[in-house]
mmCIF file of the N, C-alpha and C atoms, coordinates in Angstrom:
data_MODEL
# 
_entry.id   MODEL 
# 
loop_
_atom_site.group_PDB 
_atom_site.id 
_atom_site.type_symbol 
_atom_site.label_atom_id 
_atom_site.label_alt_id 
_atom_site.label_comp_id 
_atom_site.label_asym_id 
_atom_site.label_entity_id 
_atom_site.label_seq_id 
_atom_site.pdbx_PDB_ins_code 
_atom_site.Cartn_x 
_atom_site.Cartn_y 
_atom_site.Cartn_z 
_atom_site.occupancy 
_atom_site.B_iso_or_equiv 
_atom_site.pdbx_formal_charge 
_atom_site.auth_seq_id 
_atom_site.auth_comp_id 
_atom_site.auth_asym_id 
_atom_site.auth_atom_id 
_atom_site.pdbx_PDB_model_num 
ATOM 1   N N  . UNK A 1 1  ? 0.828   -1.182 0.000   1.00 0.00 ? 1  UNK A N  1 
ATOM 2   C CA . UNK A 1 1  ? 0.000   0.000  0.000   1.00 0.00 ? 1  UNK A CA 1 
ATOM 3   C C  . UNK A 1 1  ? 0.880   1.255  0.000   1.00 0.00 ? 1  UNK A C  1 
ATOM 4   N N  . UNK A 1 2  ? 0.080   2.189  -0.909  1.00 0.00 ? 2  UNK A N  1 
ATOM 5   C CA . UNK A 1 2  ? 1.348   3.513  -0.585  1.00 0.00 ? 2  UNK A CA 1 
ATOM 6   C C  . UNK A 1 2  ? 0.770   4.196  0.241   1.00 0.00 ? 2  UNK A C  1 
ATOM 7   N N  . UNK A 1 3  ? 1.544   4.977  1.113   1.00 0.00 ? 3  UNK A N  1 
ATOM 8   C CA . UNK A 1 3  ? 1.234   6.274  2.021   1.00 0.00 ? 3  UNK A CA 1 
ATOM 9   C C  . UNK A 1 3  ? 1.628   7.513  1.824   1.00 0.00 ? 3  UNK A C  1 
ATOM 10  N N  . UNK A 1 4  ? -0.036  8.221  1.290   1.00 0.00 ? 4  UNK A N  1 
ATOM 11  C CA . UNK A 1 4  ? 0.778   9.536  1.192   1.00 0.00 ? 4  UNK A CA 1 
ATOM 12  C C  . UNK A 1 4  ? 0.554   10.537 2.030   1.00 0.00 ? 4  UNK A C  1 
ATOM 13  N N  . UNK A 1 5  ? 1.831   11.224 2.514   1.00 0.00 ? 5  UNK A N  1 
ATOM 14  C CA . UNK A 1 5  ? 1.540   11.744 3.911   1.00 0.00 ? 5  UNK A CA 1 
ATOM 15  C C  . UNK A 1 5  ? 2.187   12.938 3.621   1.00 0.00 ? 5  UNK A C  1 
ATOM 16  N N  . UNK A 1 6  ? 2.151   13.876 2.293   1.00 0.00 ? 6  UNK A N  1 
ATOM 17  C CA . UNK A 1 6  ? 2.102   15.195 2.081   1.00 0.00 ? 6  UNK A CA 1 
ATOM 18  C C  . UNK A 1 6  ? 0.523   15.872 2.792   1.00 0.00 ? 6  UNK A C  1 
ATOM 19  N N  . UNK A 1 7  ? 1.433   17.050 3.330   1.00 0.00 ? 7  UNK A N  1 
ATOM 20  C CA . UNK A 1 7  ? 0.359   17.799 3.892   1.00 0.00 ? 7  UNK A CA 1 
ATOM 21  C C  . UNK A 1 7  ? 0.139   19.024 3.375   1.00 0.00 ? 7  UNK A C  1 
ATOM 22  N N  . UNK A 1 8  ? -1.345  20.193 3.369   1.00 0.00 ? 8  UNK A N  1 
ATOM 23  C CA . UNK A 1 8  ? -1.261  21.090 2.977   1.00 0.00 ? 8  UNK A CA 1 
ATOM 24  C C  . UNK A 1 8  ? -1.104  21.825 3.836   1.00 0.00 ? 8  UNK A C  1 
ATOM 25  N N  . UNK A 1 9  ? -0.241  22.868 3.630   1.00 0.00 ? 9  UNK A N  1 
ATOM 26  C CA . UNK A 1 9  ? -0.227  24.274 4.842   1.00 0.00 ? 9  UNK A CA 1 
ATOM 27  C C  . UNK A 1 9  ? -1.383  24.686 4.667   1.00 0.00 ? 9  UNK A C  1 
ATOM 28  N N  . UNK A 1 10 ? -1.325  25.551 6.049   1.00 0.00 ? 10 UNK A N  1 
ATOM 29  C CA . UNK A 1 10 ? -2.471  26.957 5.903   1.00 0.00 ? 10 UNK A CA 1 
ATOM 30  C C  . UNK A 1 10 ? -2.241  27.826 4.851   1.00 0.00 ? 10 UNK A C  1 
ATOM 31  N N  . UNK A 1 11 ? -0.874  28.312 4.850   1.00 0.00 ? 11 UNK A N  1 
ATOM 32  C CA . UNK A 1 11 ? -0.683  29.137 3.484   1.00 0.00 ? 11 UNK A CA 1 
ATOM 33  C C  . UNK A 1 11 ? -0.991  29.389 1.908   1.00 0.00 ? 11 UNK A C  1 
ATOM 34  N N  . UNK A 1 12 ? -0.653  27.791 1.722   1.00 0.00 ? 12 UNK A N  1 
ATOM 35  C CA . UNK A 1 12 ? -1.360  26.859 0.438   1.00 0.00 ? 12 UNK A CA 1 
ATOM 36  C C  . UNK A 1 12 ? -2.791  26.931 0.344   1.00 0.00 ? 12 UNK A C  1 
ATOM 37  N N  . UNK A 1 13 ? -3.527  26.672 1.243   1.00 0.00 ? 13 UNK A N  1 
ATOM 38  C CA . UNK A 1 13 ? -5.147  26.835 1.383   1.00 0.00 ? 13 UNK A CA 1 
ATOM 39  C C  . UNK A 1 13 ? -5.645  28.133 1.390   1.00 0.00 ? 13 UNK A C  1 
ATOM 40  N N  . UNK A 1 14 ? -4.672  29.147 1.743   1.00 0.00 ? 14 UNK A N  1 
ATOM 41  C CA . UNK A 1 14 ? -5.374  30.605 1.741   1.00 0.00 ? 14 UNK A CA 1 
ATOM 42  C C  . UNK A 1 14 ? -5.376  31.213 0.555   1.00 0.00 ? 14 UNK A C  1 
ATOM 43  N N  . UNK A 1 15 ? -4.081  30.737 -0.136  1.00 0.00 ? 15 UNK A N  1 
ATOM 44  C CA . UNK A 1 15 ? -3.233  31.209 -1.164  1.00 0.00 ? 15 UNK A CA 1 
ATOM 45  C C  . UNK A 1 15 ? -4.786  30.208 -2.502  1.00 0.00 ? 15 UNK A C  1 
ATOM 46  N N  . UNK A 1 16 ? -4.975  29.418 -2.576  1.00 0.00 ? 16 UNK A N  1 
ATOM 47  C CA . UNK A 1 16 ? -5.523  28.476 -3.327  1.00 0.00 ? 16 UNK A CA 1 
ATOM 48  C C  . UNK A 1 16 ? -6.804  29.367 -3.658  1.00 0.00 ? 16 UNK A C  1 
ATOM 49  N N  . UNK A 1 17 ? -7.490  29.259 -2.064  1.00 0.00 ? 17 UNK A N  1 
ATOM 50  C CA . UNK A 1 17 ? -9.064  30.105 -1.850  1.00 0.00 ? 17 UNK A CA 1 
ATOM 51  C C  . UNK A 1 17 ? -8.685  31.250 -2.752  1.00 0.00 ? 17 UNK A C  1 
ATOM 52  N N  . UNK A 1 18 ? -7.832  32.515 -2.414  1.00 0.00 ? 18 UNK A N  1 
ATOM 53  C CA . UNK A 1 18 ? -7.915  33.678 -2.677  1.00 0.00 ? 18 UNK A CA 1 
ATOM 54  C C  . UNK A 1 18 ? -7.579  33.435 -4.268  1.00 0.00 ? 18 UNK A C  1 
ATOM 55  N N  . UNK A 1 19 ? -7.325  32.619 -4.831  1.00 0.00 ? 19 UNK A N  1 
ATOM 56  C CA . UNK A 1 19 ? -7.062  32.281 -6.312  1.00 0.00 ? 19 UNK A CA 1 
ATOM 57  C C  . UNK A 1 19 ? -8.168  31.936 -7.070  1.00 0.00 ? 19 UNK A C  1 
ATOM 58  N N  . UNK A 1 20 ? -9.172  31.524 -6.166  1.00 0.00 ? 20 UNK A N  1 
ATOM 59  C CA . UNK A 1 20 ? -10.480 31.000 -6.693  1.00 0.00 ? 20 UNK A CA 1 
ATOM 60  C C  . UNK A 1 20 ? -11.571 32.293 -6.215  1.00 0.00 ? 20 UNK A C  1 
ATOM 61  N N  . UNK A 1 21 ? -11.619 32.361 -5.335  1.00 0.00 ? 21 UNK A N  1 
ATOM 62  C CA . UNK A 1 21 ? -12.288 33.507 -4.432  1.00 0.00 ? 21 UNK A CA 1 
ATOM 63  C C  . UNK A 1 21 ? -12.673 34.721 -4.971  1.00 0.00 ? 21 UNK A C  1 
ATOM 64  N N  . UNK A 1 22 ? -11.052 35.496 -5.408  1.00 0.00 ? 22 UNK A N  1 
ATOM 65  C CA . UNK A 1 22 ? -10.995 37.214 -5.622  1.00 0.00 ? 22 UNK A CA 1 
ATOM 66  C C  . UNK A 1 22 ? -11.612 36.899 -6.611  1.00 0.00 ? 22 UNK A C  1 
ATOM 67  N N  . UNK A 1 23 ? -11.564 36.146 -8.299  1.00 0.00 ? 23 UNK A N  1 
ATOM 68  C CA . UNK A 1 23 ? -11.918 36.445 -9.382  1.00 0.00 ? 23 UNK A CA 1 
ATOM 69  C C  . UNK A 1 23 ? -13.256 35.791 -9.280  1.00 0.00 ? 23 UNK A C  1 
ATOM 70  N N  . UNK A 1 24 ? -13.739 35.047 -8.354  1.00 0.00 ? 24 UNK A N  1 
ATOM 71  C CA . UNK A 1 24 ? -15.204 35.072 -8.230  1.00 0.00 ? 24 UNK A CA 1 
ATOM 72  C C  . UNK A 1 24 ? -16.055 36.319 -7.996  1.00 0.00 ? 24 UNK A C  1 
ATOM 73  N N  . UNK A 1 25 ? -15.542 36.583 -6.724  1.00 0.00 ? 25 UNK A N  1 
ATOM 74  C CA . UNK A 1 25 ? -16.483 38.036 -5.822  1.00 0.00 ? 25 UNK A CA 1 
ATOM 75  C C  . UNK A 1 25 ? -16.424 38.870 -6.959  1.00 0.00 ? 25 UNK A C  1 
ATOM 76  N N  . UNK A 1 26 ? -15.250 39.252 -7.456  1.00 0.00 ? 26 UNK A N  1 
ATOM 77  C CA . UNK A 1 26 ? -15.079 40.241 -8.649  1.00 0.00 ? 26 UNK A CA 1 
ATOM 78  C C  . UNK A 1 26 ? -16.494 40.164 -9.421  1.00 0.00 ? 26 UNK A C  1 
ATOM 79  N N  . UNK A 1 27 ? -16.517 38.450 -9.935  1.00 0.00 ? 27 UNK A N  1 
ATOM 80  C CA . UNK A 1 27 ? -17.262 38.427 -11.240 1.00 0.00 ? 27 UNK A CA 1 
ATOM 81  C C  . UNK A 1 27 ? -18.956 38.519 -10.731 1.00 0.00 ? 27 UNK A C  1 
ATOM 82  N N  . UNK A 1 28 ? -19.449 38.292 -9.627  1.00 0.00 ? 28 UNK A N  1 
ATOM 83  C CA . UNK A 1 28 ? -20.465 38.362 -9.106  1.00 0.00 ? 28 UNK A CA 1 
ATOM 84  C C  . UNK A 1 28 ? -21.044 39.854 -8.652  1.00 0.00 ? 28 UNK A C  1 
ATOM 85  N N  . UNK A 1 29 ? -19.728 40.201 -8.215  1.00 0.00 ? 29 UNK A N  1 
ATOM 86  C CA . UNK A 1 29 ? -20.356 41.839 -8.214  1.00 0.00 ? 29 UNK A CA 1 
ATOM 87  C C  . UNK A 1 29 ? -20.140 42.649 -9.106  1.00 0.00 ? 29 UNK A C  1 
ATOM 88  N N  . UNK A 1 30 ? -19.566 42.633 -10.298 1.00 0.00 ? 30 UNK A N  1 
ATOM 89  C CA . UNK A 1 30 ? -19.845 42.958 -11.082 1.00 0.00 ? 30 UNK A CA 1 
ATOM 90  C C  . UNK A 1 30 ? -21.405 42.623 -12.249 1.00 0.00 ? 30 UNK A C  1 
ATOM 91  N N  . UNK A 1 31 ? -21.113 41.446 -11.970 1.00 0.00 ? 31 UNK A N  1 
ATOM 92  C CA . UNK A 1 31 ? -23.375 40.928 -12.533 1.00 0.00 ? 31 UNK A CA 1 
ATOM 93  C C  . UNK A 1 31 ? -23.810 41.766 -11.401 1.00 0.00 ? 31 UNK A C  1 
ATOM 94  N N  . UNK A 1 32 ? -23.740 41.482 -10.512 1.00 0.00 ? 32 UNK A N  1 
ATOM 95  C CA . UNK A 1 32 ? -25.140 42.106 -9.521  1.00 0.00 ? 32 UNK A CA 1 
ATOM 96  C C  . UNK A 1 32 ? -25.144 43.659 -9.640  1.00 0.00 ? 32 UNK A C  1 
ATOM 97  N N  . UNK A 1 33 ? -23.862 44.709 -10.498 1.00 0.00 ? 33 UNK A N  1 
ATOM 98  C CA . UNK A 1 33 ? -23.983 45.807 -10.692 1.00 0.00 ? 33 UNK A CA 1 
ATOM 99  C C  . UNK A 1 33 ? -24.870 46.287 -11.714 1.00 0.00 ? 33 UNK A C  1 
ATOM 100 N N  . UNK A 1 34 ? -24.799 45.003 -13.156 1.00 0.00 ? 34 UNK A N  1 
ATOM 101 C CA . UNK A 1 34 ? -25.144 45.409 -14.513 1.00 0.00 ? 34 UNK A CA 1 
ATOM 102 C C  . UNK A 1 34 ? -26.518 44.470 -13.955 1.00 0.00 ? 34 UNK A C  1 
ATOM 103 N N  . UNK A 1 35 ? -26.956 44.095 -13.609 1.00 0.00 ? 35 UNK A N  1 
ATOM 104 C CA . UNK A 1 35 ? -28.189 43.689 -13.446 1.00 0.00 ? 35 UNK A CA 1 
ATOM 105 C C  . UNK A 1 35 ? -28.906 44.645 -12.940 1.00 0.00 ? 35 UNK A C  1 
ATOM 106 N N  . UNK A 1 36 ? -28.432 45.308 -11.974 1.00 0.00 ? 36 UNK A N  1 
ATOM 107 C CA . UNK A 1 36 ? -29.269 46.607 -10.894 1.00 0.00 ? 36 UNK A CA 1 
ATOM 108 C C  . UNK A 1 36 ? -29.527 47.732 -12.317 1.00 0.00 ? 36 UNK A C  1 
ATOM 109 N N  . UNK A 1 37 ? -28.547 47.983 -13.236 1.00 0.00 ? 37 UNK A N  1 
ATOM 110 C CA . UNK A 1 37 ? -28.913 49.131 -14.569 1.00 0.00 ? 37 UNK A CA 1 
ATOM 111 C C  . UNK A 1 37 ? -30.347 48.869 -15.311 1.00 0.00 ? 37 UNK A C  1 
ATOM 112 N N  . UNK A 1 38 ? -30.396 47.388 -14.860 1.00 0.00 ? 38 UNK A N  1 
ATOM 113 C CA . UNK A 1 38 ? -31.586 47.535 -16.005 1.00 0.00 ? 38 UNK A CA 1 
ATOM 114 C C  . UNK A 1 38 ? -32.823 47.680 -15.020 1.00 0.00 ? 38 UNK A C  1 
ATOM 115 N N  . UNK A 1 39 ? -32.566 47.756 -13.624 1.00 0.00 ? 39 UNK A N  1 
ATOM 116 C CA . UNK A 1 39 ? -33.973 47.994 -13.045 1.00 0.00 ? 39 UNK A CA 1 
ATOM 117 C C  . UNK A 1 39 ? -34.398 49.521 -12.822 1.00 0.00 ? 39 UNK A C  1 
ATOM 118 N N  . UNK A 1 40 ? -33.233 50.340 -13.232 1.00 0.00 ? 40 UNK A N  1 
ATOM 119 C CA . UNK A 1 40 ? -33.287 51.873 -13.033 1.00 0.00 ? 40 UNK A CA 1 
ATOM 120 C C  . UNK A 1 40 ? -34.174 52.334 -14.001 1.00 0.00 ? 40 UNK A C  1 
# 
């Protein structure tokens, strides 16, 4: 059997999130801006 016993840092996991994260929030608030134009 193999054992794999690499671990992830905290750093790696923050670093990962904020890689996935920032260009989400970005892309969501940006829709929820151009969506609000057309209710004006």
């Amino acid at each position: 059997m193999q054992s794999n016993d690499s671990q992830t840092t905290k750093a790696q996991l923050v670093m990962a999130w904020g890689f996935v994260g920032i260009p989400l929030l970005w892309g969501i608030s940006q829709t929820l801006l151009n969506a609000l134009q057309l209710f004006k």
